[in-house]
Backbone bond lengths (Angstrom), bond angles and torsions (degrees), N, CA, C in turn:
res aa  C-N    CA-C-N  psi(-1)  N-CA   C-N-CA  omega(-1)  CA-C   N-CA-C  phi
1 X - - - 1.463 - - 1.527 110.19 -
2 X 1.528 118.48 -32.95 1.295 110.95 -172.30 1.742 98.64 -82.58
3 X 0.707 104.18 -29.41 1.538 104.55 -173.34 2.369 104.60 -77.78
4 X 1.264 83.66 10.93 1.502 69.71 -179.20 1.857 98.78 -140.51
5 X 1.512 105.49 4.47 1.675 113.69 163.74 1.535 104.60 -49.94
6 X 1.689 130.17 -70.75 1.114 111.96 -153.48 1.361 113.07 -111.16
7 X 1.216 110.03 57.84 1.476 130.00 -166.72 1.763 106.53 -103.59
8 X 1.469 126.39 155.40 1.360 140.95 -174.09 1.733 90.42 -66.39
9 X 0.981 156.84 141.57 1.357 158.82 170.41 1.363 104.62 -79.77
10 X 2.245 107.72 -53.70 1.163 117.69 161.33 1.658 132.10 -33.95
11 X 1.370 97.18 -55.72 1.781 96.97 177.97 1.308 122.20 -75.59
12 X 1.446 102.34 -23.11 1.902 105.82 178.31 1.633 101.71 -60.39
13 X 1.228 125.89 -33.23 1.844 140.70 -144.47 1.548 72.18 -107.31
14 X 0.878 140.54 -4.46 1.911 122.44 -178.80 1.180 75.96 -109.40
15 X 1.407 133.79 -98.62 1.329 156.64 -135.62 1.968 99.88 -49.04
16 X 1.256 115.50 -31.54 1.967 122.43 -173.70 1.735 90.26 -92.88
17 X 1.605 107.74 -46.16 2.019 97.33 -164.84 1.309 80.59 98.77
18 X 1.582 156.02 17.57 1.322 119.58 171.57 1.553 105.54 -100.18
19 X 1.553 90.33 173.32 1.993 90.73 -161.01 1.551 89.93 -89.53
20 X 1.435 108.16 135.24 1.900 125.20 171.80 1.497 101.09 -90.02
21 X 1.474 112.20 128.56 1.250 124.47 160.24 1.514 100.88 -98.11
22 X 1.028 114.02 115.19 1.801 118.22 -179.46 1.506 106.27 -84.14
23 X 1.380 114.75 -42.57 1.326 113.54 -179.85 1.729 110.62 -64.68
24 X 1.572 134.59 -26.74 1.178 132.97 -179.69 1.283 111.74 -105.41
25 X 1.391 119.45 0.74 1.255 117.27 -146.67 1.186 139.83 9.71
26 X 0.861 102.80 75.62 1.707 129.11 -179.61 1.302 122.03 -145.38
27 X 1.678 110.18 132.29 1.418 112.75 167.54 1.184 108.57 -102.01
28 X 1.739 104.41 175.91 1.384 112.59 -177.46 1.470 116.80 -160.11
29 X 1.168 107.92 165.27 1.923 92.31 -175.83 1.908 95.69 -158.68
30 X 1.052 110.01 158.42 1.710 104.79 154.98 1.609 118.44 -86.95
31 X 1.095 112.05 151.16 1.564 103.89 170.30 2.150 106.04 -174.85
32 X 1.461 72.72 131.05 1.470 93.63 -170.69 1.485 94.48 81.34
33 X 0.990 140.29 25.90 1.807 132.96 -164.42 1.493 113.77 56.91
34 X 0.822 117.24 13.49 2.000 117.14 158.80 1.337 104.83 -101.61
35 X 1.633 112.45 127.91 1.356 131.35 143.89 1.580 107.44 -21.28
36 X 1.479 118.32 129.04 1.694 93.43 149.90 1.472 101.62 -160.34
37 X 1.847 128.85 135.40 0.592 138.34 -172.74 1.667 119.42 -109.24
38 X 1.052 114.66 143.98 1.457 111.63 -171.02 1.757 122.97 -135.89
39 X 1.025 113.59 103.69 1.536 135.50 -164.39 1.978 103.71 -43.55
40 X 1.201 113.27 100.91 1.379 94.01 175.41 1.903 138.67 -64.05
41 X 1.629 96.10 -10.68 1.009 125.43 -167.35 1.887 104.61 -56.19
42 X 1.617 94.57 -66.76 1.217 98.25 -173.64 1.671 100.64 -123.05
43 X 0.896 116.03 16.36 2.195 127.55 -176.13 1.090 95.54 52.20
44 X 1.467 139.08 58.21 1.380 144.26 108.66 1.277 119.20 -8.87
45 X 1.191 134.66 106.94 1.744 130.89 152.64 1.245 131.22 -99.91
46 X 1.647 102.98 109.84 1.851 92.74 -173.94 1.834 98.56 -124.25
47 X 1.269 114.28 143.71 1.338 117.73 1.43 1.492 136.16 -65.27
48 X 1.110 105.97 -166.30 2.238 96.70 164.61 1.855 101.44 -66.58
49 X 1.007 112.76 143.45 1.680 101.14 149.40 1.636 94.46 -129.19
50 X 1.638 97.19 174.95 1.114 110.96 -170.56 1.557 104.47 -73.25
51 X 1.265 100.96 158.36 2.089 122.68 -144.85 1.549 71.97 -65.90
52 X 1.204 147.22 -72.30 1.583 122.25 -174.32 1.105 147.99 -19.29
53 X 1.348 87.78 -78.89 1.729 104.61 164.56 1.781 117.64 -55.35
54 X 1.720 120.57 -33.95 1.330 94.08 167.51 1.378 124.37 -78.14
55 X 1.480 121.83 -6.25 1.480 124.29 177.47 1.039 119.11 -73.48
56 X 1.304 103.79 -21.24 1.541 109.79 168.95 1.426 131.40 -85.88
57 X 0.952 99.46 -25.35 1.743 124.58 -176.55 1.782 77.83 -73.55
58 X 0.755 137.25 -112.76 1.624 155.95 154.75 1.939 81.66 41.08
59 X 1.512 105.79 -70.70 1.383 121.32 -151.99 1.811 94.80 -44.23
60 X 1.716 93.58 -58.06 1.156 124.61 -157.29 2.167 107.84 -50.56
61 X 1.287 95.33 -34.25 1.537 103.95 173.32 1.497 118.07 -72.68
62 X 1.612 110.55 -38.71 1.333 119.75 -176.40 1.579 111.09 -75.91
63 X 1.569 109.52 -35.65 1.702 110.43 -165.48 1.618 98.14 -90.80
64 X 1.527 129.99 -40.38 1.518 113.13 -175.12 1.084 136.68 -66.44
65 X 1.368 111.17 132.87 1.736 127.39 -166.99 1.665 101.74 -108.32
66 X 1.558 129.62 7.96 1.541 107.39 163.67 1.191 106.50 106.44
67 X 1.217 131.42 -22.14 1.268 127.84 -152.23 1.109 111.57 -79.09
68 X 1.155 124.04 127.87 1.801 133.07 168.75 1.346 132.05 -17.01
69 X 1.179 146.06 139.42 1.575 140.00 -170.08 1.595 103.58 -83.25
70 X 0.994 122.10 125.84 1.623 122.37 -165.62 1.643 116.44 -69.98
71 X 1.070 95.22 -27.49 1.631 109.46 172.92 1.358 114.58 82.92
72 X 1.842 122.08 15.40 0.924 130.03 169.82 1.694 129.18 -156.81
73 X 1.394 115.50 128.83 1.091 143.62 -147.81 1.607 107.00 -79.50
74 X 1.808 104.29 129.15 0.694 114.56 -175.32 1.726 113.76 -135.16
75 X 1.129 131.88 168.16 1.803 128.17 -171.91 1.300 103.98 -111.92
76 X 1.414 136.63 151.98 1.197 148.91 -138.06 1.554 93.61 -73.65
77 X 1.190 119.30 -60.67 1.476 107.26 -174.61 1.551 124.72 -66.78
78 X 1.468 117.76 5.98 1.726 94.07 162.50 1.553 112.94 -109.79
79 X 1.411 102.34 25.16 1.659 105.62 157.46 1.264 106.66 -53.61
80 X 0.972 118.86 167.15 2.054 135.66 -171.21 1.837 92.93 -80.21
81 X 1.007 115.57 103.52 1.414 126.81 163.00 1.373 113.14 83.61
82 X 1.536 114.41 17.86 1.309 147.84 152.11 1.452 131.66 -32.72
83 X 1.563 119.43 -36.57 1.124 124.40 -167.83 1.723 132.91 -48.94
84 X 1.375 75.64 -47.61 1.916 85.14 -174.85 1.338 117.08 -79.68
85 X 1.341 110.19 -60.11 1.817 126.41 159.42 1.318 106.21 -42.38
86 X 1.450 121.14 -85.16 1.412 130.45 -159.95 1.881 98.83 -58.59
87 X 1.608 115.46 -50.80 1.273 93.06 161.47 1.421 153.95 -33.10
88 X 1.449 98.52 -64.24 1.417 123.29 167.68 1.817 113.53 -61.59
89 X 1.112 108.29 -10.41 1.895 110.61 169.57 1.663 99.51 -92.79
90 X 1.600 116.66 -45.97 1.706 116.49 179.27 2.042 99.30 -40.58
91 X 1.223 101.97 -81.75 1.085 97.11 179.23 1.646 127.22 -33.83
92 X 1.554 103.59 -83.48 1.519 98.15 169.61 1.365 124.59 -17.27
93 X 1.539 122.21 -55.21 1.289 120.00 -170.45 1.822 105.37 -88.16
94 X 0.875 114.03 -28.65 1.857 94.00 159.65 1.330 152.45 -71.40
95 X 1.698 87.34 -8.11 1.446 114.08 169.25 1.657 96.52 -85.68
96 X 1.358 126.87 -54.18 1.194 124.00 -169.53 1.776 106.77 -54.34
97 X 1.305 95.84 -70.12 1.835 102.23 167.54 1.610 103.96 -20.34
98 X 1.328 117.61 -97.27 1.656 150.57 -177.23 1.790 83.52 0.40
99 X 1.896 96.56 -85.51 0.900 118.76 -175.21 1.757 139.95 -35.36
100 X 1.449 106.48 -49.31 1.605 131.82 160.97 1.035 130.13 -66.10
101 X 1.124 111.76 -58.08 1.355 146.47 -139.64 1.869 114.33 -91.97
102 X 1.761 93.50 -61.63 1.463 80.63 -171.08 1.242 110.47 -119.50
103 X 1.854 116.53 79.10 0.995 131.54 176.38 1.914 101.21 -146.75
104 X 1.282 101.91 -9.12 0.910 147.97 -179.29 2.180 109.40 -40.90
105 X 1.120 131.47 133.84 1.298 105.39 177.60 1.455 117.18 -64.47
106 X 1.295 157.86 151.74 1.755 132.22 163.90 1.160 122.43 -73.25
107 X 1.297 130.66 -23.70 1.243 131.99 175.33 1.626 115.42 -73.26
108 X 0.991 105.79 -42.18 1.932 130.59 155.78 1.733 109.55 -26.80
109 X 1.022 97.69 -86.41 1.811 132.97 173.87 1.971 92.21 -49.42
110 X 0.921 112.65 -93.77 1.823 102.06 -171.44 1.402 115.46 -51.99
111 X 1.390 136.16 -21.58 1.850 121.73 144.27 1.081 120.79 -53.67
112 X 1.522 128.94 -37.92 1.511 137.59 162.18 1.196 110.73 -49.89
113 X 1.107 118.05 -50.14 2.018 116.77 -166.15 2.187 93.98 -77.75
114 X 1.499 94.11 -59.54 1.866 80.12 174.16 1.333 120.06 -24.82
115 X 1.636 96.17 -58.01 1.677 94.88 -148.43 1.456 96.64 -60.75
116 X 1.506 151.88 -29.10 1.253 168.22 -131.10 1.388 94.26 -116.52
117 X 1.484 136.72 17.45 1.581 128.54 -142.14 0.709 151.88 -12.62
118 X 1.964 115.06 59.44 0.859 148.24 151.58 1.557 127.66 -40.35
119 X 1.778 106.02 109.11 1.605 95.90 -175.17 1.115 100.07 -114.62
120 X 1.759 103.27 139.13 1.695 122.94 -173.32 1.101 90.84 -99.14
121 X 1.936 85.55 140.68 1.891 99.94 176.18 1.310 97.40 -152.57
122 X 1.230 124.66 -175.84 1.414 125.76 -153.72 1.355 91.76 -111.42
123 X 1.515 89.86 154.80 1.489 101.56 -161.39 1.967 104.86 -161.60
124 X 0.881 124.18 -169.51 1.334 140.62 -173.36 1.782 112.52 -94.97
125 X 1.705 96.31 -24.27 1.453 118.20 -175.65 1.430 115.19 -73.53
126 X 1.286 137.90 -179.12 1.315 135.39 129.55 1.122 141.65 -59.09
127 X 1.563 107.99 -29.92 1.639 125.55 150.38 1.242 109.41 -140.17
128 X 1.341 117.93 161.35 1.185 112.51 -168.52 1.800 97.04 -149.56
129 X 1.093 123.09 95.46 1.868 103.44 -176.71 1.358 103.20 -123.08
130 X 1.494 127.57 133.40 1.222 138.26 139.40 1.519 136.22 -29.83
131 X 1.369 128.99 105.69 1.262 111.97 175.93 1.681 110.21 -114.38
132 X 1.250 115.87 144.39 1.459 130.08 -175.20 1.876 102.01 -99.95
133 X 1.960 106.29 76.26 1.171 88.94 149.71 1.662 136.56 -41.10
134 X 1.576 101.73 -58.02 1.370 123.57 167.67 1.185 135.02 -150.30
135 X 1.357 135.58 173.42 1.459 110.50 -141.43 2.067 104.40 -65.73
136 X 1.151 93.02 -27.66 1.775 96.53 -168.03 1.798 101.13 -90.46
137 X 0.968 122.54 12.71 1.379 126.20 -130.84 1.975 100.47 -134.26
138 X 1.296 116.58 30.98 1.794 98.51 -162.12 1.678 98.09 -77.26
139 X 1.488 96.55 171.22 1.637 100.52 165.76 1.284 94.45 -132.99
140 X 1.607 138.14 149.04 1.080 152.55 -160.68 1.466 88.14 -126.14
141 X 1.750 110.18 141.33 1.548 119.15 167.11 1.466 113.02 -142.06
142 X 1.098 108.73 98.64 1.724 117.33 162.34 1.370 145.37 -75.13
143 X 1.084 123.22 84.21 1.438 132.78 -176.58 1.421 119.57 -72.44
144 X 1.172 126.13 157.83 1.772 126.76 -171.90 1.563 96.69 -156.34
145 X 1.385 107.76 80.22 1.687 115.32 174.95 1.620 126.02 -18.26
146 X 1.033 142.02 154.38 1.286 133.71 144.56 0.993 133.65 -56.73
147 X 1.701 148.09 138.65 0.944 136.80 -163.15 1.614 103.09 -149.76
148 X 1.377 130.66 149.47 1.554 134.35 165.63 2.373 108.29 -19.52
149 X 0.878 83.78 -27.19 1.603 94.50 -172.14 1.503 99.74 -91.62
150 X 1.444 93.80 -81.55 1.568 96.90 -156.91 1.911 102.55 -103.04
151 X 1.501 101.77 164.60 1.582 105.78 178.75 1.383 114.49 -103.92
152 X 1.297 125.43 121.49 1.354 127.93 -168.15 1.574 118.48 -23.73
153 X 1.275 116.25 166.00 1.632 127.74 -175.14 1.062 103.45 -143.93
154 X 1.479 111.35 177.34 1.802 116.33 175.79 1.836 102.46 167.14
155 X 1.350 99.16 154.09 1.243 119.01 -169.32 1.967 127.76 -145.37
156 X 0.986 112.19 123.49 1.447 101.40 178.17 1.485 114.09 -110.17
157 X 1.406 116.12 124.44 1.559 127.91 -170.52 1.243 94.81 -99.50
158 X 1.837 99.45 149.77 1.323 110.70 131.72 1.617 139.99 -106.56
159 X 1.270 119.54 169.63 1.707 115.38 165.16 1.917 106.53 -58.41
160 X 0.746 109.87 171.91 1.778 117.71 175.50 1.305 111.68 -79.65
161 X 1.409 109.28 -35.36 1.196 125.94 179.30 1.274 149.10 -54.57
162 X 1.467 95.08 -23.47 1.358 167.98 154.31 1.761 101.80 4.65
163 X 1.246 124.16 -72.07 1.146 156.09 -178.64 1.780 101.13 -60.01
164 X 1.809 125.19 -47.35 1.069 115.89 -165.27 1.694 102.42 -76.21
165 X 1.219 145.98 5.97 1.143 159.22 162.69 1.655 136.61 -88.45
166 X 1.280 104.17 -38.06 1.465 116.54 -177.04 1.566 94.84 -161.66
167 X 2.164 97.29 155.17 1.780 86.28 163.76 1.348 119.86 -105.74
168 X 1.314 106.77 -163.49 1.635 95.34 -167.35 1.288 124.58 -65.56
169 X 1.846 119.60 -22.82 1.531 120.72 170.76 1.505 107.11 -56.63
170 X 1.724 118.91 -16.68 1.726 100.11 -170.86 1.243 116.16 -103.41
171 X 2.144 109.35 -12.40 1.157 129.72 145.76 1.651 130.55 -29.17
172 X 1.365 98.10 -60.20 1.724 119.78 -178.67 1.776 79.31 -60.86
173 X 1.468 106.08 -101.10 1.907 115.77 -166.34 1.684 98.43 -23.78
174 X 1.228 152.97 -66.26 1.231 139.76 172.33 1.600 104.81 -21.71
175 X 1.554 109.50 -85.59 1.071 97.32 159.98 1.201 143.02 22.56
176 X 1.388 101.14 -99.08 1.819 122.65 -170.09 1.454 109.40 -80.42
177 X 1.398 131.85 6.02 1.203 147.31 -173.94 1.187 112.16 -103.73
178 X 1.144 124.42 -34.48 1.433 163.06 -171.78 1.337 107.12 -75.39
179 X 1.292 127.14 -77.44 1.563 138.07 151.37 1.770 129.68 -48.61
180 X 1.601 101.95 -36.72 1.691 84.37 149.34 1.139 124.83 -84.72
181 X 1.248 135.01 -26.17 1.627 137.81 165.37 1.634 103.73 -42.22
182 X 0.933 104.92 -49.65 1.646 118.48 -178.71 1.290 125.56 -34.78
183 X 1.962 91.48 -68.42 1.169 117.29 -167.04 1.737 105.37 -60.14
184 X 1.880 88.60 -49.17 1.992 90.69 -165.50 1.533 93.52 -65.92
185 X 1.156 143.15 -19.40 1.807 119.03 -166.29 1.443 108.83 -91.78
186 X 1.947 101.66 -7.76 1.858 119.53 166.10 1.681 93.88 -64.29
187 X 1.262 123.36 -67.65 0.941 105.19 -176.88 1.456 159.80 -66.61
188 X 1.245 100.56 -28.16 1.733 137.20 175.72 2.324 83.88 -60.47
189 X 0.948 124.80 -48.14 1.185 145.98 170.63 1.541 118.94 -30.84
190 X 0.959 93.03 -60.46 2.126 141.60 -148.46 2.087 85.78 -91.87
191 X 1.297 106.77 -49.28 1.642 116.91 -178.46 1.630 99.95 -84.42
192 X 0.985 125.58 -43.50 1.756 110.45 -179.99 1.931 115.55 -62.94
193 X 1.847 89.92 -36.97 1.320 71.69 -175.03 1.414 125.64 -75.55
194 X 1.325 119.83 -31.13 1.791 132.94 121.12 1.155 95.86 26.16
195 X 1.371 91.08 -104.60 1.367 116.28 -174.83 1.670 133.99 -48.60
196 X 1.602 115.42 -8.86 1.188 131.47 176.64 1.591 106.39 76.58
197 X 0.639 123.61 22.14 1.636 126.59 157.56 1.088 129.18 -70.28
């Protein structure tokens, strides 16, 4: 926050893509599919999000320089100094995916990624949905169902770009934020239909 007191308001709102209300001063963006608005005055974020996700959001204002979305997908460890962290999350999270994930019903799993505003697009995968940490900021997740043959798979991408926004420790926590968001809106899900809703 102190590092983002005497900052252009203007260039931060160029440099993130979020929309400037000049008259309220306040920006705002969606992410993860929540509204969220943020007070320029004193970098207020309402609603609350969890102490992660606003540290990152925070990061995300202070570290972006603008730069274009590369338009091509890359896995946590060939971020720039990526290897060990971003490695050690590739794995972790394909075991978690593999494991969770794609045994999973599909119709189940892509209401989960919506509700999270997750946009499905075609892909090579079995599912494939976009998520808008932030506006410069997507994470791509590919799933490959289970089948009589083979046992489900899954993967979480990034843009290339990846790096000019956040570093790789906020990469990984994106990440893992990402997959419990996931998991609980799997479940909240998983209980309605339960429940016949």
């Amino acid at each position: 926050v102190a590092r983002l007191m005497n900052r252009d308001v203007g260039k931060i709102a160029e440099h993130t893509k979020l929309a400037y209300d000049a008259r309220t001063e306040t920006l705002s963006l969606s992410s993860l599919g929540q509204e969220v608005r943020i007070r320029c005055s004193d970098w207020e974020i309402t609603p609350e999000l969890d102490d992660w996700h606003h540290l990152m959001l925070l990061h995300y204002l202070d570290m972006a320089d603008g730069s274009p979305l590369a338009g091509e997908l890359i896995r946590f460890g060939d971020l720039p100094g990526g290897m060990v962290r971003g490695g050690g999350f590739d794995r972790d999270s394909e075991r978690i995916l593999s494991r969770d994930w794609g045994a999973r019903p599909p119709r189940l799993v892509e209401r989960a990624c919506r509700a999270l505003g997750g946009r499905v697009v075609p892909s090579n995968a079995d599912l494939c949905a976009v998520f808008d940490l932030f506006p410069l900021y997507p994470m791509t997740l590919k799933l490959w169902f289970a089948d009589e043959e083979m046992p489900g798979s899954g993967r979480l991408l990034l843009d290339k770009s990846a790096s000019h926004f956040l570093s790789v420790e906020d990469a990984v926590t994106a990440g893992d934020l990402l997959l419990a968001k996931l998991s609980q809106q799997y479940r909240i899900l998983q209980e309605e239909t339960a429940a016949g809703k």
